[in-house]
N, C-alpha and C positions, 0 to 999 in steps of 0.2 A: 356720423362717425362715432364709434365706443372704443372707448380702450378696454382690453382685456390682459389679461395674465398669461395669456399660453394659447396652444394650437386647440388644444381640447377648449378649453371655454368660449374662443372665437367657433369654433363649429357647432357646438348649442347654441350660440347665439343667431348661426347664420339656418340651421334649424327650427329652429322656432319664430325667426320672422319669417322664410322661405316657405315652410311649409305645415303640416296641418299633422297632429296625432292620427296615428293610421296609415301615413303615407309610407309609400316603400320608395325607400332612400338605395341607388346600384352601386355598389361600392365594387371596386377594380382588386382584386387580387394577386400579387399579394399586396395587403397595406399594415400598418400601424395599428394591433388588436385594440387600444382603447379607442378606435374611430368606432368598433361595434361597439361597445358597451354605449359611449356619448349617444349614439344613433337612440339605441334600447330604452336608456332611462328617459330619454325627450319624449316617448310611447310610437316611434317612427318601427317601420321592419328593415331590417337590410335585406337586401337584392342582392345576392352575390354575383360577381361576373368574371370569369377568367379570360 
């Protein structure tokens, strides 16, 4: 268990123990634009999905 501060720093966290620089993360549209950015800067792609 970690404590975080917010929605954004719990999803870089669950980011980078889940999965691997490279990986294409599907994200459901519409969502929350700073979920792309969080994705981007971890080196993940987003998959967009409508």
């Amino acid at each position: 268990m970690q404590y975080v501060s917010g929605v954004i720093p719990a999803l870089t966290a669950c980011l980078n123990y889940f999965t691997a620089p490279g990986d294409g993360i599907v994200m459901l549209e519409p969502i929350y634009n700073s979920f792309f950015g969080a994705i981007e800067k971890t080196g993940r792609k987003v998959v967009a999905s409508q």
